[in-house]
C-alpha positions, 0 to 999 in steps of 0.5 A: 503495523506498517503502512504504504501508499499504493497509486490506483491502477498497481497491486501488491506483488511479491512479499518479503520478510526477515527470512526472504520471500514470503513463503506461503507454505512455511508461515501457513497463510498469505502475509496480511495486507489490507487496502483501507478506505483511505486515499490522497489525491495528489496531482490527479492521482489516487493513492490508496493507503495500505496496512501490512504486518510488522513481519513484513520488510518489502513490498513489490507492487506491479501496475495491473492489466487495468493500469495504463499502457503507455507506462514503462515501469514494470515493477517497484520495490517498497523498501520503506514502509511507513509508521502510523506517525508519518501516515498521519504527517503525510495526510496532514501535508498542504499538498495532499487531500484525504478522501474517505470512502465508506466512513460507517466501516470506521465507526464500528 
């Protein structure tokens, strides 16, 4: 599994694997991105951890229509997904707090 950290406000847009874009049609489901109950808060701002499949290589994320207005950034490509080693140095950081939500769904 891979890993990316997504600030509240965007959402997963187009999915890229080894062959290129994903291609619901060829792999005959959606690529498997699930948003967990974890997320940092950094500088006043959520961010969302996600788990992707190890098919999947790029994530383009886009804010959604609730994000803020004033934002000039349309779109991002997440070329670099993170392993489940740096998840853990990442929420383990001085500068980070883990905020955990529905914490029976962990226990099960």
């Amino acid at each position: 599994m891979k890993y990316f950290f997504l600030s509240e406000g965007w959402t997963v847009s187009r999915v890229w694997a080894s062959d290129g874009l994903w291609q619901i049609t060829a792999w005959r489901r959606q690529p498997d991105i699930q948003k967990l109950n974890v997320c940092l808060v950094e500088n006043n701002e959520l961010l969302w951890l996600y788990r992707v499949e190890e098919a999947v290589l790029t994530v383009e994320v886009k804010p959604t229509t609730a994000a803020p207005t004033n934002t000039t950034i349309g779109q991002v490509v997440l070329k670099r997904l993170i392993t489940a080693e740096q998840v853990i140095e990442r929420l383990g950081t001085a500068e980070a707090k883990c905020q955990l939500h529905n914490i029976q769904a962990f226990a099960q």
